[in-house]
C-alpha positions as CSV (number, residue, x, y, z in Angstrom):
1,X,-8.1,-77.0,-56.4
2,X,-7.8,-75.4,-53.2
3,X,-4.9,-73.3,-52.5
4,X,-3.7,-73.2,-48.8
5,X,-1.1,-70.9,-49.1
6,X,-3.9,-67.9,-48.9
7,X,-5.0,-69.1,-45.1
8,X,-1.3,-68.8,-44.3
9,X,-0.4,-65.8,-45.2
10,X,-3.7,-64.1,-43.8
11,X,-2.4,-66.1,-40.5
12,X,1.0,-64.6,-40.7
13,X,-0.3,-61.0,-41.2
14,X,-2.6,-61.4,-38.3
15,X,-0.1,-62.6,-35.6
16,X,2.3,-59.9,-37.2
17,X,-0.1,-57.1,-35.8
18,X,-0.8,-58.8,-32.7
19,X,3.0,-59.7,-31.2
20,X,3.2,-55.2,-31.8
21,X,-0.3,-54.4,-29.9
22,X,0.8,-57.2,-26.8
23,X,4.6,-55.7,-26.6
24,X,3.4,-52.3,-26.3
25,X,0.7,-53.1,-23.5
26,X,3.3,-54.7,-22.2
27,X,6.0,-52.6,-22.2
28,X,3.9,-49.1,-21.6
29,X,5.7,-47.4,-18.6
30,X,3.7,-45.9,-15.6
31,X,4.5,-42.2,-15.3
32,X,4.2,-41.3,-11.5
33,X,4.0,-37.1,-10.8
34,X,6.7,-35.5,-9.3
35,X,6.4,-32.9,-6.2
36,X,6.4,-29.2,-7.2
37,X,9.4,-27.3,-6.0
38,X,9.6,-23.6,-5.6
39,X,12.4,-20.8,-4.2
40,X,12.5,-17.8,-3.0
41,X,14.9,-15.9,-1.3
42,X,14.5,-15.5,2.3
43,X,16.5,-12.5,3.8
44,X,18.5,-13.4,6.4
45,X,19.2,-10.1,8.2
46,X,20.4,-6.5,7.2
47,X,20.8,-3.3,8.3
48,X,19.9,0.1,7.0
49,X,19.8,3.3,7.6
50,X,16.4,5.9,6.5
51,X,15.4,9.5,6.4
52,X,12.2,11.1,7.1
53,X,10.0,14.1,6.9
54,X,6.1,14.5,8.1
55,X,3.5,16.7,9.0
56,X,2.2,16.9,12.0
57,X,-1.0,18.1,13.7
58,X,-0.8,18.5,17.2
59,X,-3.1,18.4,20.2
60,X,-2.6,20.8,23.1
61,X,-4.4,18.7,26.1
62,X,-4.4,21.2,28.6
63,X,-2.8,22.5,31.8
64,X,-3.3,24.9,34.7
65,X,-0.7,27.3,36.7
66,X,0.5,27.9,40.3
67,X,0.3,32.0,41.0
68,X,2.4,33.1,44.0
69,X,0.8,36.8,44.5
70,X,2.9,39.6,46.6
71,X,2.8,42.3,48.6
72,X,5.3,44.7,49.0
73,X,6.0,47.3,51.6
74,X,7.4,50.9,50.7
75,X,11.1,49.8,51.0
76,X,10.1,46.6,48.7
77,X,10.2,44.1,51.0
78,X,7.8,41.5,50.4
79,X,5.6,41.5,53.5
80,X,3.0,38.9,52.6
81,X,2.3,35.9,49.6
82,X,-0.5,34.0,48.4
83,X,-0.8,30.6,46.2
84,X,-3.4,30.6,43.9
85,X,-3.9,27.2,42.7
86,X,-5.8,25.7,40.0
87,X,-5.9,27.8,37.3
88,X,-6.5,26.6,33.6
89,X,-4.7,27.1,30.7
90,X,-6.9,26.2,27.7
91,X,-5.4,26.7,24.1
92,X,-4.3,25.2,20.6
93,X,-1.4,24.2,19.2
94,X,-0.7,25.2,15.0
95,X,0.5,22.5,12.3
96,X,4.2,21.8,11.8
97,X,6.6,19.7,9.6
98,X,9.4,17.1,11.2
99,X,12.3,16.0,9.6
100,X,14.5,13.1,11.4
101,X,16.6,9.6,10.5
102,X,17.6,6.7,11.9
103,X,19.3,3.4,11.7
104,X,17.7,0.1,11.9
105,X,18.1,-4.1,11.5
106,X,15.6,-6.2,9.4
107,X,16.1,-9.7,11.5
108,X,13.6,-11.7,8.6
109,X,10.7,-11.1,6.4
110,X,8.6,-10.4,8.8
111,X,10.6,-8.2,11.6
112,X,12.8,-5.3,11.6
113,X,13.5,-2.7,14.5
114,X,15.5,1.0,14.3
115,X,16.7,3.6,16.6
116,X,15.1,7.0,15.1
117,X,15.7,10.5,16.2
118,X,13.2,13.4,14.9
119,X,12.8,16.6,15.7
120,X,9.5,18.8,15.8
121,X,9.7,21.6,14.1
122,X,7.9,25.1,15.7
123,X,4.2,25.4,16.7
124,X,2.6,27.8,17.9
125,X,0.5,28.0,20.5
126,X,-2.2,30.7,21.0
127,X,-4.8,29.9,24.6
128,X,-6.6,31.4,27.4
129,X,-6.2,31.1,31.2
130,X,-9.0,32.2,33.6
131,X,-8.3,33.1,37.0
132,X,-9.1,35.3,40.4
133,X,-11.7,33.0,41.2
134,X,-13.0,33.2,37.6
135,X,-13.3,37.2,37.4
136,X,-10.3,37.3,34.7
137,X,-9.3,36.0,32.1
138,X,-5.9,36.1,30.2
139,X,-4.7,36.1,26.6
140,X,-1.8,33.7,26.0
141,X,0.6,32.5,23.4
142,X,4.0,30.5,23.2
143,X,5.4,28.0,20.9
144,X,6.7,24.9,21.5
145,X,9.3,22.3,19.7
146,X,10.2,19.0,20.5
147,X,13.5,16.2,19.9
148,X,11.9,12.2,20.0
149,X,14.6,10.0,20.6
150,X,12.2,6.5,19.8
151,X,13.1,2.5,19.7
152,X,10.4,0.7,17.3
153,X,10.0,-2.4,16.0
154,X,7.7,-3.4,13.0
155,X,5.9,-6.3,11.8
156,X,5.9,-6.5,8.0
157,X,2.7,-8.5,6.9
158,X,3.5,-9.7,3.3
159,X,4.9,-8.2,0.3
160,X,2.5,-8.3,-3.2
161,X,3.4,-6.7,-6.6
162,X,6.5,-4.5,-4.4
163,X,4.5,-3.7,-1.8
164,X,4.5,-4.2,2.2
165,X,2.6,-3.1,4.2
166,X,3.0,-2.9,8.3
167,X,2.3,-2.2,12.1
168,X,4.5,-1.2,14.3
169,X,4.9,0.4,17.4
170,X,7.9,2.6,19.8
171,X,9.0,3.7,23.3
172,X,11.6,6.4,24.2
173,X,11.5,9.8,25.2
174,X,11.4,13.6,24.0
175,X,13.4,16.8,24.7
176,X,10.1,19.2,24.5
177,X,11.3,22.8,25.0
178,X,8.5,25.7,25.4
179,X,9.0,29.3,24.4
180,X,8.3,32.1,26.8
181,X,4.8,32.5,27.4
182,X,3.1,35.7,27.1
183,X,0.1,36.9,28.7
184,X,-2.6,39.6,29.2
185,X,-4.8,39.9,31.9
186,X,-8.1,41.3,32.1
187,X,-11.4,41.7,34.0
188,X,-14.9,41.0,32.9
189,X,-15.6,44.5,32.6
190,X,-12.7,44.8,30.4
191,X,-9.6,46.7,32.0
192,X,-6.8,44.9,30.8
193,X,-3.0,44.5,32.8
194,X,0.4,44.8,31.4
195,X,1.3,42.1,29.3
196,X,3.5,39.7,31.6
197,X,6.4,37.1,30.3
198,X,7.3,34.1,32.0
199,X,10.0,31.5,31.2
200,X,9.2,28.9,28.5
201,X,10.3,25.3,30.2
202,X,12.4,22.7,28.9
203,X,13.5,19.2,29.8
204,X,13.1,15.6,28.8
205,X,9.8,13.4,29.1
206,X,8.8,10.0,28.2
207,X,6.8,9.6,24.9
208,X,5.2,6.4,23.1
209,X,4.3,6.1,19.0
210,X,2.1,3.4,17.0
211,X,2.4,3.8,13.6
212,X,0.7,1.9,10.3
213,X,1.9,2.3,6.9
214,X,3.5,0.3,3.8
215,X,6.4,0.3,1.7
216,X,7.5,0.2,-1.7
217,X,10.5,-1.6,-3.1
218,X,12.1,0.6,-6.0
219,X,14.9,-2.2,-6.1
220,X,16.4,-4.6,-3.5
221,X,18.3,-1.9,-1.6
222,X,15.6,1.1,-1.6
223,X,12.1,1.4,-0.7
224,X,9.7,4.2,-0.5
225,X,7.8,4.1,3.2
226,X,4.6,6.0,3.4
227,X,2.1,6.0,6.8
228,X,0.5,7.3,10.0
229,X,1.9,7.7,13.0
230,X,0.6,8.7,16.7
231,X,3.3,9.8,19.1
232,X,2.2,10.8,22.7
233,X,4.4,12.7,25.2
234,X,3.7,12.9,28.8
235,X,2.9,15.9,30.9
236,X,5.2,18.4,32.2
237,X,6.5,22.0,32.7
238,X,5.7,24.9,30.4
239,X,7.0,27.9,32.2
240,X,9.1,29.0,34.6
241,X,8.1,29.7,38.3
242,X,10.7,32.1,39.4
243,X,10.7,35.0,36.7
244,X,7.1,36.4,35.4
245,X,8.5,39.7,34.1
246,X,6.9,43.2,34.3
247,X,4.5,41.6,37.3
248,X,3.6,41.8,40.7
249,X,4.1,38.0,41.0
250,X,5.4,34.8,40.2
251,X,4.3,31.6,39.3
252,X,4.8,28.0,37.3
253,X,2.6,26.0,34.7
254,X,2.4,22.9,33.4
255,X,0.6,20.8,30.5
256,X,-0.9,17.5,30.7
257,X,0.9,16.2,27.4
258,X,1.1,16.5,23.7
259,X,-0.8,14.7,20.9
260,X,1.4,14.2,17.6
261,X,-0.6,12.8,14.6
262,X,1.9,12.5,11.5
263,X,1.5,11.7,8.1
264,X,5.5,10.3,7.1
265,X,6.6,9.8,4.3
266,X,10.7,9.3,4.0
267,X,13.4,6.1,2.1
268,X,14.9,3.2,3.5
269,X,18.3,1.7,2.3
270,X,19.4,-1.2,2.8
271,X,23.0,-2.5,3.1
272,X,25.0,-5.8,4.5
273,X,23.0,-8.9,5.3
274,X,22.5,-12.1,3.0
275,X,19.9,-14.3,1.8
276,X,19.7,-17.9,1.1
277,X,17.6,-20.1,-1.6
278,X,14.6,-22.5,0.0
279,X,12.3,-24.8,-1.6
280,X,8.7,-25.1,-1.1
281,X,7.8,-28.7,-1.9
282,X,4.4,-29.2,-2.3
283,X,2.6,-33.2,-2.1
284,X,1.1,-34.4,-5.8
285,X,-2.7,-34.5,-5.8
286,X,-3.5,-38.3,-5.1
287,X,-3.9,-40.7,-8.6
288,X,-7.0,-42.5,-8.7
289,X,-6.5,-45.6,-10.8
């Protein structure tokens, strides 16, 4: 005899499988990807205050001097003068350190100025001047210092693993000051004058700096700035014209500016200022279905 109950209950077990399998293709939710959302803090301004030191080589670029020659009668009366004009002063200027500060505002990531005041340590200077229509020549030396009194402003290009590095650039002015100058004349043949000494020069001049370097962020407050600067100075007096002592005449010189290049190395703190949290949201790559 045939026994139906076996069809029914392999019937039952089917559709039992089945109802699962269709609720869960039913049921399946779609998961859509969600934008990507990063922060960072972005500074919002602060000030702070650094400290430097450097060394310096500098570059002489020339000058020449204005000779006002005498003659004297027997009472010493000057009786008759002569300008001799265009004479060169050739010569180098030795190594020196700086050491200097200043105060300064980072405005965002990507900008800060400062006010920085440094002073140049002594150099001396050791040269030559020729003369009398190019029958002498003289032996000269002097030493010079100078006070640069610079505003600058930076550009900050990006910061990776601590590290920033930047450009930047200043305008201002410097106090140079020039020591007496001493110097020897003599002839071709080799008869040599009294040493003379004239008046170093002082006063203030304008003076320009570009400068390259890159920072390092011990913590969020101190950083470590190393870099290369150029600093020019424009021309102006180097001695006296009124008081060449021990000489028959007087007389006044002048160089055609100064050439600073620096290697700096000096801190930056940080103080003040805030900074604020913002997202980066990025789009989801596009789902191909």
């Amino acid at each position: 005899m045939f026994d139906f109950r076996t069809p029914l209950v392999g019937a039952f077990l089917l559709g039992g499988l089945a109802v699962p399998a269709s609720a869960a293709d039913l049921y399946e939710p779609v998961i859509e990807p969600q934008p990507v959302v990063e922060y960072r803090e972005v500074s919002t301004g602060n000030w702070y205050i650094r400290g430097d030191v450097d060394y310096t080589k500098l570059k002489y670029r020339g000058g020449d001097y204005t000779v006002v020659e005498t003659v004297s009668n027997c009472c010493g009366d000057i009786v008759a003068a002569r300008l001799v004009e265009g004479n060169a002063i050739n010569g180098k200027l030795k190594e020196s350190f700086s050491i200097g500060g200043g105060i300064g505002y980072k405005i965002n990531d990507y900008f800060r100025t400062d006010l920085t005041l440094d002073y140049q340590t002594k150099s001396k200077f050791r040269g030559t001047t020729t003369g009398c229509g190019g029958f002498c020549v003289s032996q000269d030396s002097s030493d010079v210092t100078a006070l640069s009194l610079l505003a600058n402003a930076y550009v900050d290009l990006g910061t990776w693993h601590k590290f920033t590095p930047y450009v930047g650039g200043g305008i201002g002015g410097a106090h140079v000051k020039w020591g007496d100058l001493r110097n020897t004349s003599c002839s071709l043949d080799g008869v040599c004058d009294a040493t003379l000494t004239h008046d170093g020069h002082s006063e203030w001049r304008f003076a320009y700096a570009a400068m390259a370097g890159v920072s390092y962020a011990f913590t969020s407050n101190l950083a470590l700035d190393v870099g290369y600067q150029y600093k020019r100075i424009a021309e102006g007096r180097m001695f006296g014209g009124d008081n060449a002592v021990g000489g028959p005449y007087t007389g006044h010189g002048r160089d055609e500016g100064l050439d600073f290049h620096s290697v700096k190395a000096g801190l930056r703190y940080s103080f003040g200022g805030s900074a604020v949290a913002q997202s980066a949201s990025y789009e989801p790559a596009p789902v191909y279905k």
